[in-house]
Structure formats: structure tokens, C-alpha cells
C-alpha positions as CSV (number, residue, x, y, z in Angstrom):
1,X,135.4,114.8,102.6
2,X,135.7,113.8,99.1
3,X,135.1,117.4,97.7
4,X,134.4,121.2,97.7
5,X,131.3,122.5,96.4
6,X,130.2,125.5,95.0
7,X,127.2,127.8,96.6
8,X,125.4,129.4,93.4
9,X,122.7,132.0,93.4
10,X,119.8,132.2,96.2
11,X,119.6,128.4,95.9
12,X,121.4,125.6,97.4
13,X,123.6,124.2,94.0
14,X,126.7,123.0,94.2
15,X,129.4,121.8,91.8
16,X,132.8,120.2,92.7
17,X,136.0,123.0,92.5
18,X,138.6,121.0,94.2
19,X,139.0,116.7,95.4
20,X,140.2,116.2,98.3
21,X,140.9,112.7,99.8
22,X,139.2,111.6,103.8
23,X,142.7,111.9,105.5
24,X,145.0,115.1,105.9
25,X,147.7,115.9,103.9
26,X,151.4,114.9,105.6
27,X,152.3,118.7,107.2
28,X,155.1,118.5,104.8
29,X,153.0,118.8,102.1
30,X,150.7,121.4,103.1
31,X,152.7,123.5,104.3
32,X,152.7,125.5,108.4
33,X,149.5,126.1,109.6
34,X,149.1,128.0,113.1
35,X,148.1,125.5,116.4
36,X,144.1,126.1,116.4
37,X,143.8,127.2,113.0
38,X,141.8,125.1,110.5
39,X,142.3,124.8,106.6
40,X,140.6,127.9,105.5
41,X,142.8,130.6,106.7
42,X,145.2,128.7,104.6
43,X,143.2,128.1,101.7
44,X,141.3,131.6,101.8
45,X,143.0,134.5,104.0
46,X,141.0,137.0,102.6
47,X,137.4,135.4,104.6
48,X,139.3,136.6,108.2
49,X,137.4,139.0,108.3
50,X,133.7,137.8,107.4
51,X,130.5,138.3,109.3
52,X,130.3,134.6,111.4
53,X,126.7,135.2,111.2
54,X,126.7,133.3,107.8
55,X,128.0,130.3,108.8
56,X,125.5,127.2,107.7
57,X,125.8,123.5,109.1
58,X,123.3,120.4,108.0
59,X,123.2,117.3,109.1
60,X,124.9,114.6,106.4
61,X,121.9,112.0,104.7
62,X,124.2,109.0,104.3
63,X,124.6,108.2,107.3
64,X,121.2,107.9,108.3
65,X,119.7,106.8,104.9
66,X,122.5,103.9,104.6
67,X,123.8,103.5,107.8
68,X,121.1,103.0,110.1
69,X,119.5,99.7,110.4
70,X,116.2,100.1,109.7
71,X,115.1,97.9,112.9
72,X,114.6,99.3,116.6
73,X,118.1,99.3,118.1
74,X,119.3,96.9,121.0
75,X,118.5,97.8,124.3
76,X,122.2,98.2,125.1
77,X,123.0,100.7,122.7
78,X,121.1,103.2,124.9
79,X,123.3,106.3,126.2
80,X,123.5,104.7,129.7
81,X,125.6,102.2,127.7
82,X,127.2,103.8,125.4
83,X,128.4,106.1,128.1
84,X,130.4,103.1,129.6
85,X,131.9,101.6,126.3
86,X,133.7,105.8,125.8
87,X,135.0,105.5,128.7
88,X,136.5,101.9,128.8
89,X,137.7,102.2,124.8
90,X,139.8,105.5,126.3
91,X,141.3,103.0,129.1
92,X,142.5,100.5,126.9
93,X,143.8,102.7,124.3
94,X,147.1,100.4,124.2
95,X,144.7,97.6,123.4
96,X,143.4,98.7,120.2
97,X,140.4,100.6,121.7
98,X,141.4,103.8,120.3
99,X,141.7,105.8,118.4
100,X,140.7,103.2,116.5
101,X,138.7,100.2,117.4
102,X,140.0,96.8,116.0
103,X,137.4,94.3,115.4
104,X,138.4,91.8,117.9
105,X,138.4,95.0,120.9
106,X,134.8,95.5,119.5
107,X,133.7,91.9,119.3
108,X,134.9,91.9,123.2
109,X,132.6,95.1,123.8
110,X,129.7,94.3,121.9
111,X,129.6,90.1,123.1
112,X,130.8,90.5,126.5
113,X,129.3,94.3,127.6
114,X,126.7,94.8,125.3
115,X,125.6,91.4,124.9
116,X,125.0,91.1,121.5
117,X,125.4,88.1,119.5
118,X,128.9,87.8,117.0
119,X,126.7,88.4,114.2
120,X,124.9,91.2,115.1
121,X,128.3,92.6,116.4
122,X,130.1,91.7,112.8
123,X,127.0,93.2,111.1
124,X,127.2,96.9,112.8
125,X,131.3,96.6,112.0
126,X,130.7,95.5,108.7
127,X,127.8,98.3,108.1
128,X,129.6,100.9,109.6
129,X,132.8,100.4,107.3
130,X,130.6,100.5,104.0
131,X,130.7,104.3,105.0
132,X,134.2,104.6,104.8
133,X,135.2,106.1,101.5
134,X,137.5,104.0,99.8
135,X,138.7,103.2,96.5
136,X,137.0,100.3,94.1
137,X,140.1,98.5,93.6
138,X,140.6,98.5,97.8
139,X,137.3,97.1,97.7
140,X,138.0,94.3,95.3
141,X,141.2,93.5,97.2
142,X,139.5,93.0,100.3
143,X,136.6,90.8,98.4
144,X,139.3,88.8,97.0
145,X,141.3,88.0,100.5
146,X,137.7,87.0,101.4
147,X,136.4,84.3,99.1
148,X,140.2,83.0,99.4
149,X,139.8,82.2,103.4
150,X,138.6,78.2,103.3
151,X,137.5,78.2,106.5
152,X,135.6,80.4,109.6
153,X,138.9,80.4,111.1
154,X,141.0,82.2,108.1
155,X,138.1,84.6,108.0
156,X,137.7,85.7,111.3
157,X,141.8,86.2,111.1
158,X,141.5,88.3,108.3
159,X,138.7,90.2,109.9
160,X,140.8,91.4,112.9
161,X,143.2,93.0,110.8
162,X,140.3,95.9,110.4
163,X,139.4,98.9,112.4
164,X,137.3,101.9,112.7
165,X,137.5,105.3,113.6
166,X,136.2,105.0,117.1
167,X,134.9,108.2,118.3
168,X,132.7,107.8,114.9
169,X,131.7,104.6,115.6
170,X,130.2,105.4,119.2
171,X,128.1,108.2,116.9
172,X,126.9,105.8,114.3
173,X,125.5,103.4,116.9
174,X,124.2,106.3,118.5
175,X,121.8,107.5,115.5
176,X,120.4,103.9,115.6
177,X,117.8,105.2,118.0
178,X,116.5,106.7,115.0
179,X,114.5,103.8,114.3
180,X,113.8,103.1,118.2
181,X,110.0,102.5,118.6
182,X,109.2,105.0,121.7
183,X,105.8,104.0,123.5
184,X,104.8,108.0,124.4
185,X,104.8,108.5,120.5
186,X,102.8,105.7,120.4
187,X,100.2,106.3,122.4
188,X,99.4,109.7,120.9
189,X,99.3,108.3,117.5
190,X,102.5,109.6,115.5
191,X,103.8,106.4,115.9
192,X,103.1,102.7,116.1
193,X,105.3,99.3,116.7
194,X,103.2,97.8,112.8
195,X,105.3,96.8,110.2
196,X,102.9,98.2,107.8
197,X,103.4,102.0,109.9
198,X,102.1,104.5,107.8
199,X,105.0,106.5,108.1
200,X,106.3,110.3,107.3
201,X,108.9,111.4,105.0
202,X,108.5,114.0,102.1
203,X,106.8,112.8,98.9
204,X,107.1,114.5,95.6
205,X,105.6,117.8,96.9
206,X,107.6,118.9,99.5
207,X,104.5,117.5,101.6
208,X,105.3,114.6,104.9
209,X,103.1,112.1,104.5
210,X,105.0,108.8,105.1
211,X,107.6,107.9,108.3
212,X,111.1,106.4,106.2
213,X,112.8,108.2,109.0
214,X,115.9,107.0,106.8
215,X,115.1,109.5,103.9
216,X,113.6,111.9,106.0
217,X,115.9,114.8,106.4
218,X,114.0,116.7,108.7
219,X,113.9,113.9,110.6
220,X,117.6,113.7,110.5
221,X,118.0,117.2,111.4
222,X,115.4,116.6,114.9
223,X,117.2,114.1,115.6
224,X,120.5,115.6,116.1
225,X,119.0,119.0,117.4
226,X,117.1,116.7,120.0
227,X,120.1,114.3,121.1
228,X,123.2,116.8,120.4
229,X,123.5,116.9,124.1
230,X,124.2,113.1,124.4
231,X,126.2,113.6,120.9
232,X,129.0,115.8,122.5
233,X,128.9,114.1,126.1
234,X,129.6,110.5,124.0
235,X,133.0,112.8,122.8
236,X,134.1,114.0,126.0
237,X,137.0,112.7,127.6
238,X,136.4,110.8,131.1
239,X,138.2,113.7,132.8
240,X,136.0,116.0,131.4
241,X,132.9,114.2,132.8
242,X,131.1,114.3,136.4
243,X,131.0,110.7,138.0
244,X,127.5,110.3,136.9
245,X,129.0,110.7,133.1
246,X,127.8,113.8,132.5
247,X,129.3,117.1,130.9
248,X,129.6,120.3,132.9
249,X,129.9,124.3,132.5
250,X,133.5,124.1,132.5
251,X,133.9,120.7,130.1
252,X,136.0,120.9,127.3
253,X,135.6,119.0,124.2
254,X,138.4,118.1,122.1
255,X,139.6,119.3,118.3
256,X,139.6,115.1,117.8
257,X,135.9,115.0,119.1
258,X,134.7,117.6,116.6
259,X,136.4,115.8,113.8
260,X,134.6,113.0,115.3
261,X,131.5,115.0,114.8
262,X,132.2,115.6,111.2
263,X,130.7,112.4,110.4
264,X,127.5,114.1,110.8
265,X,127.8,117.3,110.1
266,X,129.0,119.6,107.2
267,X,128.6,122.9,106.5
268,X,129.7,126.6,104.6
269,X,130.2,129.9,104.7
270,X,128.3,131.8,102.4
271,X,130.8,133.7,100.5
272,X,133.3,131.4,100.7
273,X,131.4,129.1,98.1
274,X,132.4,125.7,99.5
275,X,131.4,123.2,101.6
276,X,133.5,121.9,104.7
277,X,133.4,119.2,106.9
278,X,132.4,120.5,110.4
279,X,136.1,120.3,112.5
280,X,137.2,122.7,109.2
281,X,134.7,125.1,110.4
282,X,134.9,124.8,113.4
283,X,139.0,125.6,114.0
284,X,138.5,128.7,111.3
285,X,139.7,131.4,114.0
286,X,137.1,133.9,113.2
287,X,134.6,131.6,114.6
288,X,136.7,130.7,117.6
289,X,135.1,133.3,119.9
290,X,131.5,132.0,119.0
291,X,132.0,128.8,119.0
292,X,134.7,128.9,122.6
293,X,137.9,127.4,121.2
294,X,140.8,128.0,122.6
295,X,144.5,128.3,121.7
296,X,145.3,127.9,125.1
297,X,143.8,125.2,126.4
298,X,143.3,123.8,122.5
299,X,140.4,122.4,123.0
300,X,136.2,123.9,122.8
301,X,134.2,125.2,125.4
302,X,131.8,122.6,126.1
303,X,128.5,124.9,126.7
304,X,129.6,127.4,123.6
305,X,130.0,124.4,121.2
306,X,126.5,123.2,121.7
307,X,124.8,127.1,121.7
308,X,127.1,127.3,118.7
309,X,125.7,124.7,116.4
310,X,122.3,125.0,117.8
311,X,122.5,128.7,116.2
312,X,123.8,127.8,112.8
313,X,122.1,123.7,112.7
314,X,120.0,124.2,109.5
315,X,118.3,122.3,106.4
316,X,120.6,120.5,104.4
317,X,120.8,121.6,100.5
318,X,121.8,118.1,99.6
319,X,118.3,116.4,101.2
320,X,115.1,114.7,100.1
321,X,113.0,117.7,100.8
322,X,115.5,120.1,98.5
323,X,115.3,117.6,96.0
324,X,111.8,117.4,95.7
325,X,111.4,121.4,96.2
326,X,113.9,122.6,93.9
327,X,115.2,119.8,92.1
328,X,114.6,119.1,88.0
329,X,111.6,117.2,87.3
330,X,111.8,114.3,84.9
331,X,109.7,112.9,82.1
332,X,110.9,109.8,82.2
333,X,107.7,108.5,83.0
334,X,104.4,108.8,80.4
335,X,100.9,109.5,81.6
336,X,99.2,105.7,81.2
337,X,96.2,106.8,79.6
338,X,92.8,106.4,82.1
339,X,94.9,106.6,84.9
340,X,94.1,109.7,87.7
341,X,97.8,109.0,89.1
342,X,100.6,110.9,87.2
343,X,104.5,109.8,87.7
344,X,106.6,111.5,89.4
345,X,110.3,112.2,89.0
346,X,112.8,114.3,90.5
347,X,116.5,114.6,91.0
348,X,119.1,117.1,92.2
349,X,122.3,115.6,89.7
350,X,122.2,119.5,87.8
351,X,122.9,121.3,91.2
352,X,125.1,118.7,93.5
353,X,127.8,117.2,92.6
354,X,127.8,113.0,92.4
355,X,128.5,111.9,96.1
356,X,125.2,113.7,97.0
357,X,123.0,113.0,94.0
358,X,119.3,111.7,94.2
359,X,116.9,110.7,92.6
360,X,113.2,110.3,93.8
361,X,110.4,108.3,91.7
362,X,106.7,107.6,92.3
363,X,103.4,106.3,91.4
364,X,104.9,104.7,88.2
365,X,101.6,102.8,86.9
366,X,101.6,99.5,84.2
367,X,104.5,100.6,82.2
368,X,108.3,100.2,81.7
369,X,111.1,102.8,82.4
370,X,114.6,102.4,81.5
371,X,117.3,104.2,81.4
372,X,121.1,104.1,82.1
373,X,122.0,108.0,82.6
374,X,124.4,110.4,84.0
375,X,121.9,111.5,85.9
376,X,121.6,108.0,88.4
377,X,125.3,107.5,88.5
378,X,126.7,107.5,92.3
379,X,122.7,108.7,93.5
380,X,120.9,107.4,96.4
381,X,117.5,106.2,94.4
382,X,114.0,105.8,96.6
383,X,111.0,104.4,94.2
384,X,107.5,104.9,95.6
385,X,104.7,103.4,94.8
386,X,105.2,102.2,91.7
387,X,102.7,99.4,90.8
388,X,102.8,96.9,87.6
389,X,105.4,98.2,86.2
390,X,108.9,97.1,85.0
391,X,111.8,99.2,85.9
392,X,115.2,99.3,84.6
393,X,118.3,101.7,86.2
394,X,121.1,100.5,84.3
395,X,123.2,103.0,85.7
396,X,126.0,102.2,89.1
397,X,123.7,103.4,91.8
398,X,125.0,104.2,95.6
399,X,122.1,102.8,97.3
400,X,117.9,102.2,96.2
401,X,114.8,102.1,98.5
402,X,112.2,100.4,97.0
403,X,108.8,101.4,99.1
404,X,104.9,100.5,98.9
405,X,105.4,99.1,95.8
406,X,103.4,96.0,94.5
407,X,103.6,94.0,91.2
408,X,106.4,95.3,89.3
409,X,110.0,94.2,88.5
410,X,113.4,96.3,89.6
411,X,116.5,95.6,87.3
412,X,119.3,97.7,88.8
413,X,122.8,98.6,88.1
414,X,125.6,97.8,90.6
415,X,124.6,99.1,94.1
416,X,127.5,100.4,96.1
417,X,126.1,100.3,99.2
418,X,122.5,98.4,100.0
419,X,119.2,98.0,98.5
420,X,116.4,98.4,100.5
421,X,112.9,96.6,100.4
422,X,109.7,98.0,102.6
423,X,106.2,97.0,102.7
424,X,106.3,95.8,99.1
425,X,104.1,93.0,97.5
426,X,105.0,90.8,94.5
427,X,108.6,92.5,93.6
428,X,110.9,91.5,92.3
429,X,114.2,92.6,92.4
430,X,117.4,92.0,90.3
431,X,120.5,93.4,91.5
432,X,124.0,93.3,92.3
433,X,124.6,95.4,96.0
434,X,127.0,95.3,98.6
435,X,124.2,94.6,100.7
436,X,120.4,93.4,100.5
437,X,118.0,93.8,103.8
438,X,114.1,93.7,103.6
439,X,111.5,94.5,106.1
440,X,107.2,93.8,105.9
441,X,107.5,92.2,102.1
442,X,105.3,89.6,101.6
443,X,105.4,87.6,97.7
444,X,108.9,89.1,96.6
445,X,111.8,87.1,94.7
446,X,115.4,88.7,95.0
447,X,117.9,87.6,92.3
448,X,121.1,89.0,93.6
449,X,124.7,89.0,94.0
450,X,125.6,90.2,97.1
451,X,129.4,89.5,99.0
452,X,127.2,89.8,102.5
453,X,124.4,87.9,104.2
454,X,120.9,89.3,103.0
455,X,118.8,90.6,106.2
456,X,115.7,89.5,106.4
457,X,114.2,92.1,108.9
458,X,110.3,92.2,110.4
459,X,107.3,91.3,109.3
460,X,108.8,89.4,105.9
461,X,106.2,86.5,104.2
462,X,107.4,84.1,101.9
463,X,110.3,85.9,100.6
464,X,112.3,83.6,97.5
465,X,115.6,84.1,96.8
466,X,117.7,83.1,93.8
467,X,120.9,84.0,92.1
468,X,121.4,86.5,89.7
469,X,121.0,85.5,86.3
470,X,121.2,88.4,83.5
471,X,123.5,90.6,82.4
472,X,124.0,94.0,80.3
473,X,126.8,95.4,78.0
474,X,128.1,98.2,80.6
475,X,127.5,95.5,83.8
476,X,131.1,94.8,84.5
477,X,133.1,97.9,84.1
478,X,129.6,99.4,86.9
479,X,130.5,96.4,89.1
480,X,134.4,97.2,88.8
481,X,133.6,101.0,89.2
482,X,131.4,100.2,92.4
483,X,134.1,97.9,93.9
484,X,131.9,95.0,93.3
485,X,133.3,91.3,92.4
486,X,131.5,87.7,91.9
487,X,132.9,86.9,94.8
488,X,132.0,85.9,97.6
489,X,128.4,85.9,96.9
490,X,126.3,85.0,99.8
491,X,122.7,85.4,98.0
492,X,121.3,81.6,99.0
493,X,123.1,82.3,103.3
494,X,120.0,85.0,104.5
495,X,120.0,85.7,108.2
496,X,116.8,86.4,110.2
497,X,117.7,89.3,112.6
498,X,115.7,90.5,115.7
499,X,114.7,87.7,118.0
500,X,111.2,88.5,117.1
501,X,111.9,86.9,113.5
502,X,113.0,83.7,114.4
503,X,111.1,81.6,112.2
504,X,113.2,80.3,108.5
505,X,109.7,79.3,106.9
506,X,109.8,82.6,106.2
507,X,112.0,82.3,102.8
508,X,113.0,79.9,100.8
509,X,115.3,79.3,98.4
510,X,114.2,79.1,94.7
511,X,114.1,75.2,93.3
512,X,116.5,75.1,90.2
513,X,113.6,73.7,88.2
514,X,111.3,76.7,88.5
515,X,114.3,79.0,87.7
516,X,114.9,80.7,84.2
517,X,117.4,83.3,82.9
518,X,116.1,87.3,82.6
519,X,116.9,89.0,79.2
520,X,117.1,92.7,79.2
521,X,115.7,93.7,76.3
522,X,117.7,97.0,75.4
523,X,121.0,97.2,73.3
524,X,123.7,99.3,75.1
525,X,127.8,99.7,74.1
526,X,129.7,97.6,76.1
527,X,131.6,94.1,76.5
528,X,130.0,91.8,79.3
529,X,128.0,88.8,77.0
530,X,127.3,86.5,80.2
531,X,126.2,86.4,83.9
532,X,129.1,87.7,86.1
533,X,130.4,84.7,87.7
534,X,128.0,82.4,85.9
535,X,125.5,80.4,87.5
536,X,125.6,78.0,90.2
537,X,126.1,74.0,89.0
538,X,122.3,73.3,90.0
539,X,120.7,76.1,88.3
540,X,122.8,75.5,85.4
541,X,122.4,71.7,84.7
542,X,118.3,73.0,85.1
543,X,118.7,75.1,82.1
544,X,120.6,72.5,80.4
545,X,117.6,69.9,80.9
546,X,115.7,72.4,79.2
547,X,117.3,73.4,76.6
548,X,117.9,69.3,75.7
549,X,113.9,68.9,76.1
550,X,113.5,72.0,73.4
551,X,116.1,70.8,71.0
552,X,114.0,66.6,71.2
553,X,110.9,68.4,70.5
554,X,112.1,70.4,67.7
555,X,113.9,67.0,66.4
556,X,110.0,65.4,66.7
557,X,108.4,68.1,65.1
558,X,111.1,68.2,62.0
559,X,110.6,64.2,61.8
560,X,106.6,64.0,62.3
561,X,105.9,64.2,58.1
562,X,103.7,67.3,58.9
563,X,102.3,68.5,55.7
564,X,102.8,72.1,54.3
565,X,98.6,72.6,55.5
566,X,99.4,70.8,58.5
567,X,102.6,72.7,59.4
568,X,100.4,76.1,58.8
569,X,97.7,74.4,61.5
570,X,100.0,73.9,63.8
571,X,102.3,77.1,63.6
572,X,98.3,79.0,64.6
573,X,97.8,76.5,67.5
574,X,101.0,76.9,69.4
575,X,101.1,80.6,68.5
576,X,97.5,80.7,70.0
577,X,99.0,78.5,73.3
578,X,102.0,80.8,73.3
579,X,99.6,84.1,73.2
580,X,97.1,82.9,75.9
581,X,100.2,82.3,78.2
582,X,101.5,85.4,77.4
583,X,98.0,86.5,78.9
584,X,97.6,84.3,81.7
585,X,100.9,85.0,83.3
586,X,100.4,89.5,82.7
587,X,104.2,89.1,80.1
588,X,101.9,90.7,77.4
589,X,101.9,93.9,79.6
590,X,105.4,93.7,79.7
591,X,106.3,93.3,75.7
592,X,103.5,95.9,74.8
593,X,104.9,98.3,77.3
594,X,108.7,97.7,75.5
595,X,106.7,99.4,72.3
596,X,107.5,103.3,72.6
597,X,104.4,105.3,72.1
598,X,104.7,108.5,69.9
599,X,104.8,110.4,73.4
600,X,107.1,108.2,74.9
601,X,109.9,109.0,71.8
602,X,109.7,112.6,72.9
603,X,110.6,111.9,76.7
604,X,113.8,113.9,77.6
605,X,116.8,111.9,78.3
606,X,117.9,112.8,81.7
């Protein structure tokens, strides 16, 4: 947990009173704490004696909004399976299995048990690590002993030096049934295997209309209501399970599984004001009789776990739905005169602090918004709908979903975690992420700098990609504050994933003679003059051709003898030429729109 937030008022706002970093503090330094006891009869002694009744848990949005694959899972991550994998990591705890699982233990698993291919494996390591709360510069270090391996070899040598928690890892490729296609649902019509699903997740009034069951917190909140069963039995210990692998009346689940279990879940108490990772809660000993630890045994009560965060399982404040209910509206967006569909704006940055900021946009019609702001730094960012339009967040960003959206450009900040593209036509995106994956796009162009392989999920038509090619004052110190370098960048290596989506005609890679350079059009304070990392040779000695053919044409023009009358003639003609392509190719929406309107001058900053 990376902080403690404040509870103000009736409504769910919060504000950071303490940091705290993931792991716990050496004993030494916190001082002795009691065998079952948990951080809050330390921290406050005067809450022994409060009502449990106002204890509050939600399920956490990350997880779900970044960390699960937005494709139906593999048929082996079913519980049957995963069932078999807790048990044989406990067995070869000796062998790097746990308590944390090494790469090459889970490259065994996952090739050998589960059957996946190395990729796919590497891919739900590698996703599943982006989670992990670290520091920028650990993130650079690790991106530099990467683009210094020469070969598959030095790579894959330097990959099994890494691990992850384990019990958490069982849970995050448990939640990738969130995306699992389930023919029942089907056939009654709240679901169907389309790539252009209409789908449900809450739009700007509180309302479900669409299915994103990433961004759908009350989705997130089913799902682990629905599958907590199967959440606490993946925790158990072998010994506390029947031979069929499952839990009974007298199980006991371990203080280790509920950390485990933290990953997902967080929570308060009311009065306390702050917000604590579930296994803090959870060991407080006025909830011990509710929730059946025990000092003796030092372990939970399998059956009065579950009833226990059943009872207190409840919205989360830090959600879509609370943003869009009680978060600030913003005018960053004008009324396009004519138009009957008025922008829509919302973020929760005044009441949370920055790990759980957001910021929802929509139905942004035929004009351009920019802004580098407070208010986007570290928020997960969803765009809606937004249609001819030219969008710039020049701000480090933790993740954007770009949805529905059709004709417009996206120039974004640093991306910590991923960008993701769904059921958009003609985008195009610039961007620097950690990682890029697309699903039902048909027409879009991706200029990015990424240090992983871009997914190209389902239902993808001719998808271009090219390297990055802009910059902004701010860029580098965003890209240094996300843990972003130049290198590696894997932007031209996309893989196809899902055996469905086997076919490469399905991108291609932009020719260096159609490519140009992207100005953004803003000043800003700052220091970066070039591209990060420049540009690679081909596309490079492309603008050099040009830029040779512009300087012997403006040689030719200079020598032609043109008269003064002449010169005149022939300034209106290729201002005329210059104007009609500015027509033909819709760039004239896109200067006009750069012109701030009287209305647009009163916007409020954000």
C-alpha cells in the first residue's frame, strides 16, 4: 500500500496523511507488536474499542482495469487448474515455487501443465509485474540490463533472476475469467462472443450502458462476491483441503493468504479515517471474533472469513461509478456549436489522492483539447466516443482506454502502465506506454515507444504502426518520472495473440516514405528539443530526402528570374494549392480548432 487516506464528510474523499512503502518495516524498526495483532492497535489504540459494524472493504480497480487481458482467458486457467498448480508450487517450495515464483518455475508450470506457449507465459509474468509498485529509477535499471542483452539467450538469463509474489499471482490469473465469454449469458442476450459487443460499464451519468468489464467496478465487485469461494480455496493450504480440492467447515486459511488477498481488496474503518490493505484489517483484534482469527491456532476460520467479507464487501470510493457520481465536472471541453451532443468530463483528483486518480471523457465532437494538468498526473484516463477531434494529455498518465472513438488523434504523455485501444476507427494514437494492446480497431496508426511487444488482440483491420516521432518540453523528465527509457523499444515487433488471430496481414508496418514528423503546437517550460531516442536510420534518411527535395526547389524558384508580378502570381497559386490540401486532407479542421474561441479562453484549468 503506497498510502493512508483520509475519509471526509458523508462522502467517499480521501487525501494522503501518511506513505508507506509495499513491504513491512524490519520488527526492529517498528517496534513489538502482539502475535495476531495487525498495525492498527499500534498505530491507533484508542479504536479497540469501536463498533466492527463500520468496517468497509472494496474491491481494488487496478487490477482489473490494467491487469486483466482484455481477451477470454485460456482454457487451463480454469479453477480445476489452477487448483492443481497451488498445490504443486507448495510442493516444490525449495524450488523456487514459493513463496515466490521465479520465472523459470513458472515458465515450467505454464509450458509444461498449463500448456501455454513461452510467450503467452512471459506475457502474464511480465503483465503481472507492471502491478508491482516500484520506483522509476528500478524501472530504468531493469530497461537498461535489457536493451544491453545481445542475444535471446542473455535475455532469457536475465529474466530468471525475477519473481512474483505467488499466492498473488494464482489471484491475478484467476480474475482473467473476467473477460471469459460464458455461452448461458449468451444465449439470454447480456452477452455475445462480437468484437463490436455492445457492452456495459457506467457512462457519464452514473447510468450502465456499455460492457468494458475492465472499468466496470460493479463489475469488479460481482465478480469477486460471485467467485470469493474459489478466491479463498486457491489460498488454502493442501492440508486444509478435502481430496477433491475443496475447503471444509473446519479449514483454516492463513494470515499469509489474506495478505495474499490484499491484492484485491482494501478497506476502512470509519472513524479511523484511513484506508488499509485488507490483511491490516483483518488481524485488527476487535474484528477477530467476526471475522474467526485465532491466536491459537494463528490462522482464520475458513467459513467466518468468507461470511465476514461477504457482510462488509461494498462499493469502492475510488471507482468509475464514484467518479462519475460525485466527482468534479470539467469544462475542458466547449459546446461545438449545432451539435445535440455536449462533452463530458469528470475526475475524482480533488477527493483521492494520486495512485487512485481518474479521469473520464466523452462525446468530444470536431475540436481540440489540450491540457498538461495536475489533475491527469498518475490517473487511469478512459476517452469515449470522441469523434474528429484532436486530443492532447501532456500530463504522465498511469494508463488510457481509448473506446468507440472514430476520426480523431490521441497525443499522450508518458503511460506508466498500458494504453488501450477498443472498437475505434481512424485513430491515431501517439504515445509512449509501457505497454500497447488493441482489440476490434479497424484504420488506426500507432506511433509509439513501447520497451514490450504491442498486442494485437481480436477482431483488428489494417492496423499501421510507426515509431514515435514528436516531442514536448516536459516529455523527458514524464518519461524519467514514469520509469520510461528509449530503450528497448519494440514498436515495429507486434505479436498476434489468440489462435483465432493468426493472420499478420492484419498490420503493417508504416513505409519510411509515407512517414512525417508531428509538431505539437503548444509552448510549455521544459528542456527536451528532439524525439527521445531519435528516429530510426530508415525513417530518418526519408526526411532527409525531403528536406534535400524542398531546399532544390527553393534553389529553382530563387534562380527562375520570376518578376516582382510574377512572384505575386505565384505566391496566390501555391497558397491556393496549399489551402485546397489543407481541405482535402480535413488539417483545416485541425488549425481552426488550435484558434481559442472567446468561450474557450474562459474554460477552467483543471
Amino acid at each position: 500500500m503506497r498510502g493512508c487516506y483520509v475519509r471526509l464528510g458523508r462522502e467517499w474523499g480521501f487525501e494522503r496523511c501518511a506513505e508507506r512503502s509495499p513491504p513491512a518495516l524490519p520488527r526492529s524498526r517498528r517496534g513489538p507488536r502482539r502475535e495476531g495483532s495487525s498495525t492498527l492497535d499500534v498505530e491507533f489504540p484508542e479504536l479497540v474499542k469501536m463498533d466492527q459494524s463500520m468496517v468497509h472493504l472494496w474491491v481494488k480497480t487496478e487490477p482489473f482495469i490494467v491487469g486483466a487481458l482484455q481477451i477470454p482467458p485460456p482454457s487451463k486457467f480454469s479453477m480445476h487448474y489452477l487448483r492443481k498448480m497451488s498445490t504443486y508450487v507448495r510442493t516444490r517450495a525449495s524450488e523456487g515455487c514459493y513463496p515466490c515464483l521465479f520465472w523459470p518455475m513458472w515458465r515450467h508450470i505454464a509450458c509444461g501443465k498449463l500448456q501455454l506457449a513461452k510467450d503467452l507465459a512471459w506475457l502474464y509474468f511480465e503483465i503481472f509485474d507492471s502491478l508491482v509498485e516500484r520506483t522509476p529509477e528500478e524501472r530504468l535499471e531493469w530497461a537498461e540490463v535489457v536493451s544491453s542483452c545481445t542475444s535471446e539467450e542473455e535475455l532469457e538469463k536475465q529474466r530468471n533472476k525475477l519473481s512474483v509474489d505467488t499466492l498473488q499471482f494464482l489471484l491475478f490469473l484467476y480474475i482473467q475469467q473476467l473477460n471469459k465469454v460464458s455461452l448461458r449469458t449468451s444465449l439470454i442476450g447480456e452477452e455475445w462472443p462480437s468484437p463490436r459487443d455492445k457492452s456495459q460499464s457506467a457512462n457519464l451519468t452514473g447510468k450502465s450502458t456499455c460492457q468494458n468489464k475492465n472499468w466496470n467496478d460493479y463489475t469488479h465487485q460481482a465478480f469477486v462476491q460471485n467467485h470469493l469461494l474459489d478466491l479463498l480455496e486457491l489460498l488454502l493450504d493442501p492440508d486444509q483441503l478435502t481430496a477433491s480440492s475443496h475447503s471444509t467447515h473446519s479449514s483454516l486459511v492463513s494470515p499469509e493468504a489474506v495478505r495474499a488477498l490484499s491484492f484485491l481488496i482494501e478497506g476502512t474503518v470509519n472513524k479511523t479515517r484511513t484506508v488499509h490493505p485488507l490483511h491490516e484489517l483483518a488481524l485488527w483484534q476487535p474484528l477477530h471474533a467476526k471475522n474467526g482469527y485465532s491466536k491459537i491456532t494463528k490462522a482464520f476460520s475458513f467459513s467466518k472469513l468468507q461470511a465476514w467479507l461477504r457482510a462488509c464487501l461494498t462499493g469502492s470510493p475510488f471507482g468509475t461509478s464514484a467518479c462519475l457520481k460525485s466527482g468534479k465536472k470539467l469544462a475542458w471541453a466547449q459546446q461545438v456549436e449545432g451539435t445535440t451532443k455536449r462533452a463530458k468530463i469528470a475526475c475524482n483528483a480533488h477527493m483521492v489522492p494520486e495512485v487512485h486518480r481518474m479521469v473520464v471523457m466523452s462525446q468530444v465532437y470536431k475540436q481540440t483539447l489540450a491540457k498538461s494538468s495536475d489533475t491527469l498526473v498518475g490517473a487511469h484516463v478512459k476517452i469515449h466516443r470522441c469523434n474528429e477531434s484532436f486530443i492532447y494529455l501532456l500530463s504522465p498518465l498511469r494508463s488510457v482506454t481509448i473506446e468507440k472513438c472514430r476520426n480523431s488523434t490521441f497525443v499522450l504523455g508518458p503511460v506508466h502502465t498500458a494504453i488501450h485501444l477498443h472498437s475505434c476507427d481512424n485513430v491515431k494514437v501517439i504515445g509512449i506506454c509501457h505497454r500497447l494492446s488493441i482489440s476490434s480497431t479497424t484504420g488506426c496508426t500507432f506511433n509509439i515507444l513501447t520497451p514490450t511487444h504491442p498486442l494485437i488482440l481480436l477482431g483488428n483491420q489494417a492496423v499501421t504502426f510507426a515509431p514515435y516521432h514528436t516531442h514536448y518540453p516536459m516529455l523527458e523528465d514524464h518519461m524519467a518520472r514514469m520509469g520510461l527509457a528509449t530503450v528497448p523499444n519494440y514498436w515495429d515487433s507486434p505479436v498476434l495473440v489468440c489462435k483465432e488471430n493468426s493472420d499478420a496481414s492484419v498490420f503493417r508496418l508504416l513505409p519510411p516514405n509515407e512517414f512525417y514528423t508531428f509538431v505539437i503546437p503548444f509552448e510549455m517550460e521544459g528542456d527536451t528539443t528532439e524525439t527521445p531516442g531519435g528516429l530510426p536510420h530508415a525513417y530518418q534518411k526519408a526526411l532527409s530526402q525531403r528536406e534535400q527535395k524542398i531546399q532544390v526547389w527553393q534553389k529553382t524558384v530563387k534562380e527562375a528570374g520570376l518578376t516582382k508580378d510574377q512572384r505575386k502570381q505565384f505566391q496566390v497559386l501555391v497558397e491556393n494549392k496549399f489551402y485546397e490540401w489543407l481541405i482535402h486532407t480535413g488539417h483545416r479542421q485541425q488549425l481552426d480548432s488550435l484558434v481559442p474561441s472567446a468561450a474557450g479562453s474562459k474554460q477552467a484549468a483543471g
